[in-house]
Backbone bond lengths (Angstrom), bond angles and torsions (degrees), N, CA, C in turn:
res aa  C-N    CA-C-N  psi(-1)  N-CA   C-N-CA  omega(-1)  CA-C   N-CA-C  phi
1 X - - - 1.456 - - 1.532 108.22 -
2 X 1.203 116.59 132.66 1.873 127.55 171.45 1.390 99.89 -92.92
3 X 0.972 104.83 132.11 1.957 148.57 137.16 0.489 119.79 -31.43
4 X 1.458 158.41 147.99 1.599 119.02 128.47 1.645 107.98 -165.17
5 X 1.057 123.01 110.02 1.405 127.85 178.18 1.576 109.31 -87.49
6 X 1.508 97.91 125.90 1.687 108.69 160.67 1.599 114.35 -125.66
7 X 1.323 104.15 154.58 1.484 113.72 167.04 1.351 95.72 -84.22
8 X 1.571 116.21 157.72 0.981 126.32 168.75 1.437 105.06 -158.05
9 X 1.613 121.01 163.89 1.897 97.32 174.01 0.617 124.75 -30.75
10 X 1.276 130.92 -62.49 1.331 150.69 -144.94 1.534 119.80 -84.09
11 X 1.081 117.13 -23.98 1.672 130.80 145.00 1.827 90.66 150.28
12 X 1.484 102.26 -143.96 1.268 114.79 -161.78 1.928 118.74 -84.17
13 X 1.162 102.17 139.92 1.651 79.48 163.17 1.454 95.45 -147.75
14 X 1.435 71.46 171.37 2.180 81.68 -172.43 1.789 88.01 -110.35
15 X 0.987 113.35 151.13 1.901 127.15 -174.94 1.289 105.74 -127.42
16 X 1.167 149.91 119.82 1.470 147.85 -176.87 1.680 93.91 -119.27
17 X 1.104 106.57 142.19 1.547 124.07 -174.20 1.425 119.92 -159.98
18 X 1.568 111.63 129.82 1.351 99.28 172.40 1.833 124.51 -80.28
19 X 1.266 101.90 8.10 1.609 108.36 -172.24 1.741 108.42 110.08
20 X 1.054 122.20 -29.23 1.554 152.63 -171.12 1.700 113.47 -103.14
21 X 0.746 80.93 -43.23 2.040 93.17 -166.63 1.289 97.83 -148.94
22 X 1.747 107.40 158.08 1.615 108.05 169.98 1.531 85.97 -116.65
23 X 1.577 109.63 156.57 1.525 131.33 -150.16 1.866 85.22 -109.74
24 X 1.356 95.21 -63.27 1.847 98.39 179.48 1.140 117.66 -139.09
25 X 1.430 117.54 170.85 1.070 118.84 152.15 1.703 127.74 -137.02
26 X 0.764 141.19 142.48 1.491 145.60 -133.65 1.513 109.60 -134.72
27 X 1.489 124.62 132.65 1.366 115.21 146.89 1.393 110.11 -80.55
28 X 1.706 118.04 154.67 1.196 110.34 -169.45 1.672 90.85 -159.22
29 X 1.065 119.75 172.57 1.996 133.29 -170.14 1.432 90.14 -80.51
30 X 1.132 95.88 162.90 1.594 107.75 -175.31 1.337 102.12 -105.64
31 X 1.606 118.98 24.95 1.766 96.75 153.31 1.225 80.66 -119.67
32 X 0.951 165.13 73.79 1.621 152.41 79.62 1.220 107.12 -26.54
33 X 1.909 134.80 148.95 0.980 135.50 -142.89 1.920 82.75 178.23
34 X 1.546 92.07 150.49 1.460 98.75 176.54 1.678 101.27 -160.30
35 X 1.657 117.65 117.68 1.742 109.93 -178.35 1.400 115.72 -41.08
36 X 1.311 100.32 -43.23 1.760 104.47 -160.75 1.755 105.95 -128.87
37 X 1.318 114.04 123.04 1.477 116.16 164.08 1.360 115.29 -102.13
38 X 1.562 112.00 119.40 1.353 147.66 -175.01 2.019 106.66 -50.81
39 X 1.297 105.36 138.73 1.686 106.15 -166.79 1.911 96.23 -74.09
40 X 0.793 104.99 11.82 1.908 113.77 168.98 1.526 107.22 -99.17
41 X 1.308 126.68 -45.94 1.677 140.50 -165.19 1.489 76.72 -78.90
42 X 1.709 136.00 -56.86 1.391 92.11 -128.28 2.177 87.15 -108.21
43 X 1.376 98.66 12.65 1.605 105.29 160.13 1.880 111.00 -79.06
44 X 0.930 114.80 -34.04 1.527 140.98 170.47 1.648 117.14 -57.64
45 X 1.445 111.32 -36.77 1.452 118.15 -173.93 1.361 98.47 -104.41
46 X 1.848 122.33 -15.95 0.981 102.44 -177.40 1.776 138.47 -87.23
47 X 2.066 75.81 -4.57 1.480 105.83 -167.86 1.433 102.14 -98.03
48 X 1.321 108.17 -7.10 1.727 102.39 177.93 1.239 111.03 -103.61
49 X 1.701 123.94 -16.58 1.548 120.52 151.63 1.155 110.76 -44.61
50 X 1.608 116.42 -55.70 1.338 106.98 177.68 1.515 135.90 -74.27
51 X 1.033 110.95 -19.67 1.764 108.76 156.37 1.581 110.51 -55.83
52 X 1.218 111.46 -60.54 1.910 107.84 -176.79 1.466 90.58 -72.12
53 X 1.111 155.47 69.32 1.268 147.72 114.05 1.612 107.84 -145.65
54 X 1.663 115.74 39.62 1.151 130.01 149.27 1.571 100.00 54.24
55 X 1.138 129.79 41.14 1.612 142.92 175.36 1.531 97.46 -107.50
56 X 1.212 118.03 -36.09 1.750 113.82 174.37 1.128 120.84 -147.27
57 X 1.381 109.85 146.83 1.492 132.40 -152.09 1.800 89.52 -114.49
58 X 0.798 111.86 34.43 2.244 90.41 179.11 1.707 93.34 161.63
59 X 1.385 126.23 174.97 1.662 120.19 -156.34 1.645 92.06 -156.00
60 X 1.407 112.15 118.47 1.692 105.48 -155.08 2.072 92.16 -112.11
61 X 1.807 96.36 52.34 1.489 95.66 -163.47 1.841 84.23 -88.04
62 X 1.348 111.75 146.60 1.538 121.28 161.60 1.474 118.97 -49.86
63 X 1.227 145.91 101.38 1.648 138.72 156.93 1.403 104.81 -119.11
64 X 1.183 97.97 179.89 1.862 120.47 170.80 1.487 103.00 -135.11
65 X 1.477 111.79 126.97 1.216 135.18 159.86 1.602 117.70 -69.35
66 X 1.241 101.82 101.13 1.731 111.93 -167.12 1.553 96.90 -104.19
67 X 1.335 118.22 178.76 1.436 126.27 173.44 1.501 108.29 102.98
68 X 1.393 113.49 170.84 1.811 127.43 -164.09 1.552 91.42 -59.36
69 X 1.265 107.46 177.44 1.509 110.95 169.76 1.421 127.10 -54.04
70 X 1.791 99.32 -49.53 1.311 96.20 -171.69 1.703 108.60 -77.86
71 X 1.040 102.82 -33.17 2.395 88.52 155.29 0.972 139.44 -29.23
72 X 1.861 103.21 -62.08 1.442 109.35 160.33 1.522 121.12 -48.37
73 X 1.584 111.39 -50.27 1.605 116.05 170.28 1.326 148.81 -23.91
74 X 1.967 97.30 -34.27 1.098 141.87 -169.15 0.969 105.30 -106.84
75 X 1.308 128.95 -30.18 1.624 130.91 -167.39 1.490 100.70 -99.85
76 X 1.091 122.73 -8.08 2.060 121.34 -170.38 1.538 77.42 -89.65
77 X 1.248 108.55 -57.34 1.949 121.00 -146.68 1.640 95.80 -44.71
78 X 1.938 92.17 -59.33 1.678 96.17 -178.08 1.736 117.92 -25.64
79 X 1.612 91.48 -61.33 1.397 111.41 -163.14 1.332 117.67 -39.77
80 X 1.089 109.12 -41.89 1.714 114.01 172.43 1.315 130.75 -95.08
81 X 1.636 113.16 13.01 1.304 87.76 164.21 1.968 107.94 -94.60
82 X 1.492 92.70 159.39 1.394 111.86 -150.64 1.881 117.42 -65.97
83 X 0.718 134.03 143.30 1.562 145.19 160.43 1.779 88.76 -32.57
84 X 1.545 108.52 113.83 1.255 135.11 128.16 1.716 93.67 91.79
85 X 1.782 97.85 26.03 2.103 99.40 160.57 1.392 94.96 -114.62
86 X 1.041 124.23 172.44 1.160 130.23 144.50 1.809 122.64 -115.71
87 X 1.072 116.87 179.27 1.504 125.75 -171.52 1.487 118.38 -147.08
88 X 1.281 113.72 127.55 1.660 120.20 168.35 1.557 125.72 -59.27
89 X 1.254 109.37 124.49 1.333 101.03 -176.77 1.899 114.09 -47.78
90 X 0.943 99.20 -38.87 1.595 99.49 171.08 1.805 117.96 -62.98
91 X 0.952 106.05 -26.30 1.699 102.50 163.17 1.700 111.59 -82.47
92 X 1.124 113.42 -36.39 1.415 137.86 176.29 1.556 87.30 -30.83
93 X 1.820 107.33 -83.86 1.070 131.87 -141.35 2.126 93.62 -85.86
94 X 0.849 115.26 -11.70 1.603 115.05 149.63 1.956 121.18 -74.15
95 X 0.987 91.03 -41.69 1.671 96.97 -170.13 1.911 98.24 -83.86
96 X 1.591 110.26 -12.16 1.589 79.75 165.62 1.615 113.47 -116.36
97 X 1.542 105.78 38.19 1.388 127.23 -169.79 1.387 129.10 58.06
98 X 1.538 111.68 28.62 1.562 116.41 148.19 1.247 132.58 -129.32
99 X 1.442 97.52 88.73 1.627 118.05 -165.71 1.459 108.01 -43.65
100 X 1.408 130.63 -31.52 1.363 134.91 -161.06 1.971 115.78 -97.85
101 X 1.543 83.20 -8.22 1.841 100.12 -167.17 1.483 126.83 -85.04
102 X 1.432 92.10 11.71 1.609 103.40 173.43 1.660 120.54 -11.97
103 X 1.385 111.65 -99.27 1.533 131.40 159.87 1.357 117.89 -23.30
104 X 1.573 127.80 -39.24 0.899 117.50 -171.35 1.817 106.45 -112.25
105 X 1.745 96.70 -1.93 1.976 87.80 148.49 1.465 107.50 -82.89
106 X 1.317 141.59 -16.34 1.456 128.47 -128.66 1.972 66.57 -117.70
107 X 1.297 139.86 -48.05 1.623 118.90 147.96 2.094 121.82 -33.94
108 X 0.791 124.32 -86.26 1.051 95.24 159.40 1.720 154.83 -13.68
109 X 1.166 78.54 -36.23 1.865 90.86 -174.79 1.563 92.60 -81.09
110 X 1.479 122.64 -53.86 1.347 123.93 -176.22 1.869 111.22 -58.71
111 X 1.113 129.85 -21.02 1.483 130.50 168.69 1.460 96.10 -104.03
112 X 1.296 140.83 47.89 1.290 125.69 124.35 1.225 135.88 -43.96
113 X 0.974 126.00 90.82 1.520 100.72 178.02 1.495 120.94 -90.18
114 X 1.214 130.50 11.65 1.681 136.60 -164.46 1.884 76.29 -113.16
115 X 0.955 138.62 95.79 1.466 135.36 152.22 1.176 119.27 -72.03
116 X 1.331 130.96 100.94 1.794 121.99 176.86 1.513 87.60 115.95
117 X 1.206 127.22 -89.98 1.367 105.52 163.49 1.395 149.42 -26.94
118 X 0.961 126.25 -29.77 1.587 148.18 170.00 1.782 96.04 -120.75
119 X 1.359 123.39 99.14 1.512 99.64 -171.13 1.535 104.66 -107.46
120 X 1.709 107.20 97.60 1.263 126.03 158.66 1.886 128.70 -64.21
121 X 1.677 85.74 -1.06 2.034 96.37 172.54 1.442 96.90 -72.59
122 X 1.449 127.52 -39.29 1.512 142.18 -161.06 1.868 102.67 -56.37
123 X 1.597 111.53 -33.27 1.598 118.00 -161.39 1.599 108.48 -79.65
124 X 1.052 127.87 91.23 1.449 103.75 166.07 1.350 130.05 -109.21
125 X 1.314 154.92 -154.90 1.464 151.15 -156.15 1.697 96.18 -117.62
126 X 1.536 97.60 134.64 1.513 109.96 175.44 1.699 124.53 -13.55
127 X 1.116 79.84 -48.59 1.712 97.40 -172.58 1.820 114.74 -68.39
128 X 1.107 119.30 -21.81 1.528 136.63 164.13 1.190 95.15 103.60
129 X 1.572 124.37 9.16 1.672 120.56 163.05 1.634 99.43 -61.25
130 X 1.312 88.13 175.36 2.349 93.35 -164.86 1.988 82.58 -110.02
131 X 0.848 125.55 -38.07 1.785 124.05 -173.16 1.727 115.65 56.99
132 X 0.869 112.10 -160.78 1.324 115.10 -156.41 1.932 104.72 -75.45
133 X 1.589 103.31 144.94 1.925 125.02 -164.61 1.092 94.84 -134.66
134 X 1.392 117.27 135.26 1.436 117.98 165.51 1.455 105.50 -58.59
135 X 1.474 127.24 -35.18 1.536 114.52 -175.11 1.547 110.75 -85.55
136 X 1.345 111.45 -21.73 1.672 112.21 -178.08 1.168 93.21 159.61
137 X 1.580 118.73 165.11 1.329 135.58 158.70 1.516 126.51 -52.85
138 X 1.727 90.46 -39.42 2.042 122.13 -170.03 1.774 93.36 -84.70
139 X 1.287 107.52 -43.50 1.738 94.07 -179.44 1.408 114.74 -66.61
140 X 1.730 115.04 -31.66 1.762 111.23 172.84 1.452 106.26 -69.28
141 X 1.150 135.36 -36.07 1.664 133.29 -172.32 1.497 79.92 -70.78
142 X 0.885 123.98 -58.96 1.918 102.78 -164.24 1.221 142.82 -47.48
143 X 2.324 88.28 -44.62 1.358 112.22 163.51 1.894 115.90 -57.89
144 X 1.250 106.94 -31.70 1.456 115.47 -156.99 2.033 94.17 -70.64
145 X 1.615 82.81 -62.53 1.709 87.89 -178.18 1.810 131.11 -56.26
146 X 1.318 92.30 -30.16 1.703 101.72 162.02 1.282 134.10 -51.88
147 X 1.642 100.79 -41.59 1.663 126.45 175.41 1.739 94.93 -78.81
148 X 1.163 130.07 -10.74 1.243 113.00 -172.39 1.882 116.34 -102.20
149 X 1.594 92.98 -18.24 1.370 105.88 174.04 1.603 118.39 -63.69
């Protein structure tokens, strides 16, 4: 399994990959450090330069969508909503056919682990508040408003 820490704007992440697929990806402190970044991490950092400089709209990195059914369910639905909309977890949790599963998509979204890949910045709460990001509330308003420019 590869390691692999990159800077990126947005701060640090750790990328785990088997060479084939990347397994995760992680926010992590910025003295995290890794000898060698894997030709997956640094295809990955190169495609997220280019998202924050509006060169790409979508991230054509290899993963597998693991987890119970209704994860996967949640994780296809994510997948498509579009570069620079966002979506209510309650449409969320309709569009991957559990109209009633709000809370327990808006769980899901928080164990993402493919960030940017699966883009759970896109989900926010009925009300058009952004609610809780694994990186912050202020990093999803950022992500959200960037995609909107």
């Amino acid at each position: 399994m590869n390691r692999s820490v990159v800077k990126a704007k947005l701060g640090t992440l750790l990328i785990e990959d088997d060479g084939l697929e990347v397994k995760s990806i992680q926010f992590v402190d910025d003295e995290s450090k890794s000898e060698r970044i894997s030709k997956l991490a640094e295809r990955f950092k190169i495609q997220l330069d280019e998202y924050f400089t509006h060169k790409r709209t979508s991230f054509d990195i290899p993963f597998s969508i693991e987890g119970t059914p209704f994860q996967r369910d949640v994780y296809i639905a994510m997948s498509n909503i579009p570069y620079g909309k966002t979506m209510s977890y309650q449409e969320l949790a309709r569009k991957a056919g559990y109209p009633n599963a709000q809370r327990a998509v808006g769980s899901v979204c928080k164990k993402n682990i493919f960030p940017f890949l699966l883009p759970c910045h896109r989900v926010i709460n009925q009300d058009g508040s952004f609610g809780k990001y694994g990186g912050s509330p202020e990093f999803k308003a950022m992500l959200i408003l960037h995609e909107k420019q």
